[in-house]
C-alpha positions in Angstrom: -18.5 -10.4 -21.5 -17.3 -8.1 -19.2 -15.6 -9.2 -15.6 -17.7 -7.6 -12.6 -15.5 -6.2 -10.0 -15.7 -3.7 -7.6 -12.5 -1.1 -8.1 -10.5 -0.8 -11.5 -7.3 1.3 -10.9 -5.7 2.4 -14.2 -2.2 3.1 -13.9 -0.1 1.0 -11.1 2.6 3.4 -10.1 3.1 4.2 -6.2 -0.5 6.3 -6.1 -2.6 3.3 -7.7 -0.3 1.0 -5.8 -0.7 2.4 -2.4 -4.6 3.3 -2.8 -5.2 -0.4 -3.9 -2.7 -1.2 -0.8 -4.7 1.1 1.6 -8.2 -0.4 0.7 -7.0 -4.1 0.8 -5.5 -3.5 3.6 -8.9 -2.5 5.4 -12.0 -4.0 6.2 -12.8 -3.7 2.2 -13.5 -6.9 0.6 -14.1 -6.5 -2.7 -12.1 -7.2 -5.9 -9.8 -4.7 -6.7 -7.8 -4.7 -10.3 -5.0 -2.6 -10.6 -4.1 -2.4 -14.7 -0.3 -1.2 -15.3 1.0 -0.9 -19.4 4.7 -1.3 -17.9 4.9 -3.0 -15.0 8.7 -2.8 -15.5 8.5 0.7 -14.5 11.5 1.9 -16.6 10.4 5.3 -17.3 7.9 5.8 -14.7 8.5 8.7 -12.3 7.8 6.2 -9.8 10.9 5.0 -10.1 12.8 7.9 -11.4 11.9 10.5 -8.9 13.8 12.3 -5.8 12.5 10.7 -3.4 12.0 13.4 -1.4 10.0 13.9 1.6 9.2 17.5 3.7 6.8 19.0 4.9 7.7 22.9 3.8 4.8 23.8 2.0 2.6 27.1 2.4 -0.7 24.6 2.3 -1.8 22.9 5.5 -3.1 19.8 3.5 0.1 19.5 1.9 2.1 20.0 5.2 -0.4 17.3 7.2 0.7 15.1 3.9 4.0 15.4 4.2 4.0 14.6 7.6 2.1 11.4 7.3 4.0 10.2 4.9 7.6 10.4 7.1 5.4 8.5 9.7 4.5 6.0 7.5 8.1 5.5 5.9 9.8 5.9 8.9 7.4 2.9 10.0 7.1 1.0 7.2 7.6 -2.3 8.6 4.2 -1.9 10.5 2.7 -1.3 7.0 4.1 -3.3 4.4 6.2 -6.6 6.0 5.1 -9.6 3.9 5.3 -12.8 5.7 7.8 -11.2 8.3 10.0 -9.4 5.2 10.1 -5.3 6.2 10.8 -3.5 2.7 14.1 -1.4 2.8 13.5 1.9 1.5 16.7 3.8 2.1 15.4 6.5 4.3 17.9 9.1 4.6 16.5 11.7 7.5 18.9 15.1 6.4 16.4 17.3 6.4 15.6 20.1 3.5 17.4 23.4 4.1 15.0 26.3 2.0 17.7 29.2 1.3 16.0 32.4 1.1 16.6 35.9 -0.1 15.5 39.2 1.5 12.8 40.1 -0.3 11.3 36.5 0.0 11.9 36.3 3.6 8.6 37.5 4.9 6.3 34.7 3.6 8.6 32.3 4.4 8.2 32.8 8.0 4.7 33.1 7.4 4.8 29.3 6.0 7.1 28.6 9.1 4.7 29.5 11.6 1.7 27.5 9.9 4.4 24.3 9.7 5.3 24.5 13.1 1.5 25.3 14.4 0.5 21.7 12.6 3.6 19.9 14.2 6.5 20.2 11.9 9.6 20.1 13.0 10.8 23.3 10.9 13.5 26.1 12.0 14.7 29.4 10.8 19.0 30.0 10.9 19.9 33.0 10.5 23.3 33.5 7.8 25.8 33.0 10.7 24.1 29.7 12.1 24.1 28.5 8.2 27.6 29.0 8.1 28.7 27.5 11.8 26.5 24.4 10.6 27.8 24.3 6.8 31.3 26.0 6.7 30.8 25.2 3.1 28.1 27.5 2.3 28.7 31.0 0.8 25.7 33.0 2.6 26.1 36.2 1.1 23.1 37.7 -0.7 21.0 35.5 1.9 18.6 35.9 4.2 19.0 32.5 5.8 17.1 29.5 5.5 14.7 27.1 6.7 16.2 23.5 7.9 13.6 20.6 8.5 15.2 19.0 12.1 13.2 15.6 11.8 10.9 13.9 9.0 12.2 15.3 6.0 15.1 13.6 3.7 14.9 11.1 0.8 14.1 7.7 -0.2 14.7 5.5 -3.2 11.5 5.6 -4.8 11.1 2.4 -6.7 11.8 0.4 -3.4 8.9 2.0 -2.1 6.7 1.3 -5.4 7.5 -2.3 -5.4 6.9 -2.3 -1.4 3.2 -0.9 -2.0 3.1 -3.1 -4.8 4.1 -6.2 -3.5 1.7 -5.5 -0.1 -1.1 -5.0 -2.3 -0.7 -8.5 -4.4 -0.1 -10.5 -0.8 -3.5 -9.1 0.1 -5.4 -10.0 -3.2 -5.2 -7.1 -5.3 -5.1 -8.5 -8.7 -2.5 -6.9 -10.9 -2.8 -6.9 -14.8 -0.4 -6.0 -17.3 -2.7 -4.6 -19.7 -3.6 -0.9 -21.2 -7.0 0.6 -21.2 -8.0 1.2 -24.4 -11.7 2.3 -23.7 -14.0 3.5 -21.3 -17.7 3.1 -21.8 -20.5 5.0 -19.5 -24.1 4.5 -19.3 -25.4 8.1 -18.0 -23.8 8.8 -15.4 -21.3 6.3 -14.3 -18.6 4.1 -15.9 -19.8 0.6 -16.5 -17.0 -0.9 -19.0 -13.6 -0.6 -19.3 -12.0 -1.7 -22.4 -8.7 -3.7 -22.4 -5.8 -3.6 -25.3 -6.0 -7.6 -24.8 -9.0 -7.4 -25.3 -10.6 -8.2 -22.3 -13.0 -5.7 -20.3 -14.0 -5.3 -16.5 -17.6 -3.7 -15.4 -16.5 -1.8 -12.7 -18.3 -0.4 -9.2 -15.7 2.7 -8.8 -12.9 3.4 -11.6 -10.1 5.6 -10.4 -7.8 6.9 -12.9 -4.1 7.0 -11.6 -2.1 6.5 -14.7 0.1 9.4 -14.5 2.1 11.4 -16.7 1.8 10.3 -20.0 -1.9 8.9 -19.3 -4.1 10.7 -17.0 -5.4 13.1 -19.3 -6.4 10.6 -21.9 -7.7 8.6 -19.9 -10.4 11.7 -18.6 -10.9 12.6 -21.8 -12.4 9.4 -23.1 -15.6 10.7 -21.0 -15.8 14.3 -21.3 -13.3 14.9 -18.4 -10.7 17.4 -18.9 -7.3 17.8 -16.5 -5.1 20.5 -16.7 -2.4 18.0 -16.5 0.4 17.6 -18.9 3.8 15.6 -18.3 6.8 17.8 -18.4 10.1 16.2 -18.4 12.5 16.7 -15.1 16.5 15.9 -15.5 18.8 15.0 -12.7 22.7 15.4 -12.5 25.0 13.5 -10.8 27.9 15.3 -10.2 31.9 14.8 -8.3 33.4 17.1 -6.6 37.5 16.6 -5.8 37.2 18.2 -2.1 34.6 16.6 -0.3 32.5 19.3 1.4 30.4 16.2 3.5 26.7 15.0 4.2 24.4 17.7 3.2 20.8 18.2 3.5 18.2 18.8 0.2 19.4 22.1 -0.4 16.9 24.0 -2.4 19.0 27.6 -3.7 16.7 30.6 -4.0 16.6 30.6 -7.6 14.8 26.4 -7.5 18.3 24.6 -7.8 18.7 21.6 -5.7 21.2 19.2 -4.8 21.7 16.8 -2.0 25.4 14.5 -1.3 24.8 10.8 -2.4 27.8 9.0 -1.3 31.1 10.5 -2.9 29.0 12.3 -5.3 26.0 14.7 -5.4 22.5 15.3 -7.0 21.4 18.1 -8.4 18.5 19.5 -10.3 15.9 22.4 -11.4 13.0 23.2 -12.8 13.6 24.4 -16.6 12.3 28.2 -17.2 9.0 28.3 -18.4 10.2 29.0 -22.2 12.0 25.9 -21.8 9.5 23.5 -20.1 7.2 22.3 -23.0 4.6 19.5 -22.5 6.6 16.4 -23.7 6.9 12.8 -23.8 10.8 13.1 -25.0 13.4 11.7 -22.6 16.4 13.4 -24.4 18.4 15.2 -21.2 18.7 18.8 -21.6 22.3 19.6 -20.4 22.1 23.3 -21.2 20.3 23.2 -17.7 23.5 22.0 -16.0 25.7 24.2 -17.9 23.3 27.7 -17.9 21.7 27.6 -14.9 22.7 24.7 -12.1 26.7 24.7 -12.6 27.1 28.6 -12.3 24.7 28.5 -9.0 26.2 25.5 -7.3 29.7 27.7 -7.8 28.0 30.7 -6.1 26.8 29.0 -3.2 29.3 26.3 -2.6 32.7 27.7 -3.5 34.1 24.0 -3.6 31.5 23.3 -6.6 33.5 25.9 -8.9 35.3 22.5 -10.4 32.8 19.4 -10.4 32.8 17.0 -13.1 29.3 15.8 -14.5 29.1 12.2 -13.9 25.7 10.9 -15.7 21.7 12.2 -16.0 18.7 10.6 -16.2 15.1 12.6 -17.2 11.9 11.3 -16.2 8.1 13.0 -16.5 5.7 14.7 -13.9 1.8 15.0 -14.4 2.4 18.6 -14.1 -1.1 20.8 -12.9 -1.4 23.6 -15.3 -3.7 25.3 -13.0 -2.1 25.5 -9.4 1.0 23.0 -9.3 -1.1 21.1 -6.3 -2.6 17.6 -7.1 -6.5 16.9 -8.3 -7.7 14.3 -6.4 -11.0 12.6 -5.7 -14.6 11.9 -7.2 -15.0 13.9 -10.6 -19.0 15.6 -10.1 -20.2 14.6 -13.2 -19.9 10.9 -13.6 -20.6 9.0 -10.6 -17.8 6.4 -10.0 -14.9 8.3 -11.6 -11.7 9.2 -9.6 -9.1 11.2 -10.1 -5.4 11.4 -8.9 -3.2 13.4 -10.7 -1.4 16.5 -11.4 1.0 15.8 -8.7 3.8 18.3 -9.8 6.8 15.9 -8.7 5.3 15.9 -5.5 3.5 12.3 -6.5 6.1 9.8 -4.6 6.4 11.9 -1.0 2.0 12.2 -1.2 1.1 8.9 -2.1 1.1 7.5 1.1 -1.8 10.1 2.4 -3.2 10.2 -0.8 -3.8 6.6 -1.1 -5.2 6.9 2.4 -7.8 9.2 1.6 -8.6 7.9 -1.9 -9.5 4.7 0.1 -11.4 6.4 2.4 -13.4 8.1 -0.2 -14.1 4.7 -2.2 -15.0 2.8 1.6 -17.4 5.8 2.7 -18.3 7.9 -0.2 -15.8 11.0 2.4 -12.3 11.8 3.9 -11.5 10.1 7.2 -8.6 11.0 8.5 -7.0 13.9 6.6 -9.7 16.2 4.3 -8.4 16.6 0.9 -11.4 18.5 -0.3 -9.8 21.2 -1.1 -7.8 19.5 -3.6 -11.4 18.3 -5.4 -11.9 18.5 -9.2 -14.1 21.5 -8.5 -11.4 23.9 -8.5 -10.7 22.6 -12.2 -14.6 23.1 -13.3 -14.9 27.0 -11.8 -11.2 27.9 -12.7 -10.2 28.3 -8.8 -6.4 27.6 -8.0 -5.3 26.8 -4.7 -1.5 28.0 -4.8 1.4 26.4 -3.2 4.3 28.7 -3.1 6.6 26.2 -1.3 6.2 24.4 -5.0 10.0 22.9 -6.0 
């Protein structure tokens, strides 16, 4: 027989932690189950990820994200303390630097002026302000860049997982290591959902969080289809012999990034669409270090010209097919189905506001505090993208 409870999270990375965090953390009192496969998170981009956190976008809601979540890991004590304990999360406050090009300039500043209208702290320097603040930098071929002054920078990522995590269990979320297998509806609404150990819940809400690897399945069980697919992401770490300092999140105008950590440096970039299949393979594509992120760093940072490659490690986004910009909340044709995914490796820096507001939604049946509607699984049924061009 089933167990009757009153929220069943599949998938228990940061999104379903910090959702099952957010509602236990309110006035809700019901049960909540969170089911995670690997709750070692080895291979979970939960764990893997940048870490970053900006608020450079060209989309309001993803701005007002971004914001709220520097707040709330800039504050995280206030949020997730258990018994006096404030998790450490490592957040480094350097700002993103956006290098632009000429011909790119012009929306740019269009994004700058929405940013700084909603309360970012986001600036435009011109080539020679680049170079006064980062005699490193080669700025030729630029048409300077856009530097985040507060709120933006980096975190480590599975701290923050385990901080959501952790929060949740000491307010009496209920966390299983188990794998849904099944999920039965009667008309319109999800009333069982099957276990691999063979136990099953009867759920009030379901919302389906389970990421890269799982989201998809997961819909299509009952008739839901995402354009989501996990596409695998490398990083580099990298040393340099002459030390050129602390440095920002550069992101280069061709979607290179890198970032000093310690003695040595990050780096990393979205593969060329002919090389970004959907996979599930974790085997580290160097040709992207060699072909395309060596020869830029060189360009831009004359010191990189002789780096040694130090290690990689790959991990997988729940890349949106349609728009690049998350799918979140109720799914119109089954009831008490949620969705969260499609997050485009911007999963870790949203999942503070997007637990938020999935909370919200499951408390009051609408958005609260920051409206995500525009983000609904409706743009998925009539085919209607909402770009973001500030998408790295």
């Amino acid at each position: 027989m089933a167990e009757s409870c009153d929220v069943v999270i599949v998938g228990g990375g940061v999104t379903g932690c910090a959702t099952a965090y957010f509602l236990a953390a309110s006035d809700f009192d019901g049960c909540i189950v969170v089911v995670e496969r690997d709750p070692t998170y080895a291979n979970a981009p939960s764990a893997r990820a940048a870490g970053g956190v900006r608020q450079q976008f060209s989309t309001a809601e993803n701005i007002r994200i971004g914001m709220f979540g520097a707040e709330f890991v800039k504050n995280i004590g206030e949020y997730l303390s258990v018994d006096g304990d404030s998790p450490v999360v490592d957040f480094k406050e350097r700002g993103y630097l956006i290098l632009t090009t000429p011909d790119a300039l012009a929306p740019m500043q269009e994004n700058l002026v929405l940013q700084r209208r909603l309360g970012a702290n986001i600036v435009y320097q011109s080539n020679d302000e680049l170079t006064a603040r980062f005699s490193w930098l080669e700025s030729a071929g630029l048409a300077g860049g856009f530097l985040g002054l507060e709120n933006e920078g980096w975190l480590d990522p599975y701290a923050l997982l385990q901080a959501f995590r952790r929060k949740a269990i000491s307010l009496g979320v209920t966390v299983l290591r188990d794998e849904v297998t099944e999920l039965r509806c009667r008309g319109r609404r999800v009333t069982e959902v099957a276990l691999k150990s063979g136990a099953s819940l009867a759920p009030a809400v379901v919302l389906n969080a389970a990421g890269a690897r799982d989201a998809t399945g997961i819909a299509a069980r009952i008739g839901v289809e995402l354009p989501v697919e996990p596409r695998m992401r490398c990083a580099f770490v990298f040393e340099c012999r002459e030390q050129i300092g602390i440095t920002p999140h550069m992101i280069l105008p061709n979607g290179v990034a890198f970032r000093s950590e310690g003695e040595r440096y990050l780096a990393v970039v979205s593969p060329p669409p002919e090389r970004d299949p959907a996979t599930v393979a974790f085997d580290i594509d160097y040709a992207l270090f060699d072909d395309i992120i060596w020869p830029t760093l060189a360009e831009r940072v004359p010191a990189f010209a002789a780096i040694k490659l130090a290690s990689a490690y790959s991990c997988h986004y729940d890349f949106n097919t349609l728009d690049g910009n998350v799918i979140v909340g109720h799914v119109p044709t089954v009831d008490n189905f949620l969705v969260a995914a499609g997050f485009s490796g911007h999963g870790l820096m949203q999942s503070p506001a997007v637990g938020r507001a999935l909370s919200e939604l499951i408390r009051f049946g609408e958005y609260r505090t920051l409206d995500l509607s525009r983000f609904g699984y409706e743009r998925v049924l009539s085919h209607s993208p909402l770009r973001e061009t500030n998408c790295y």
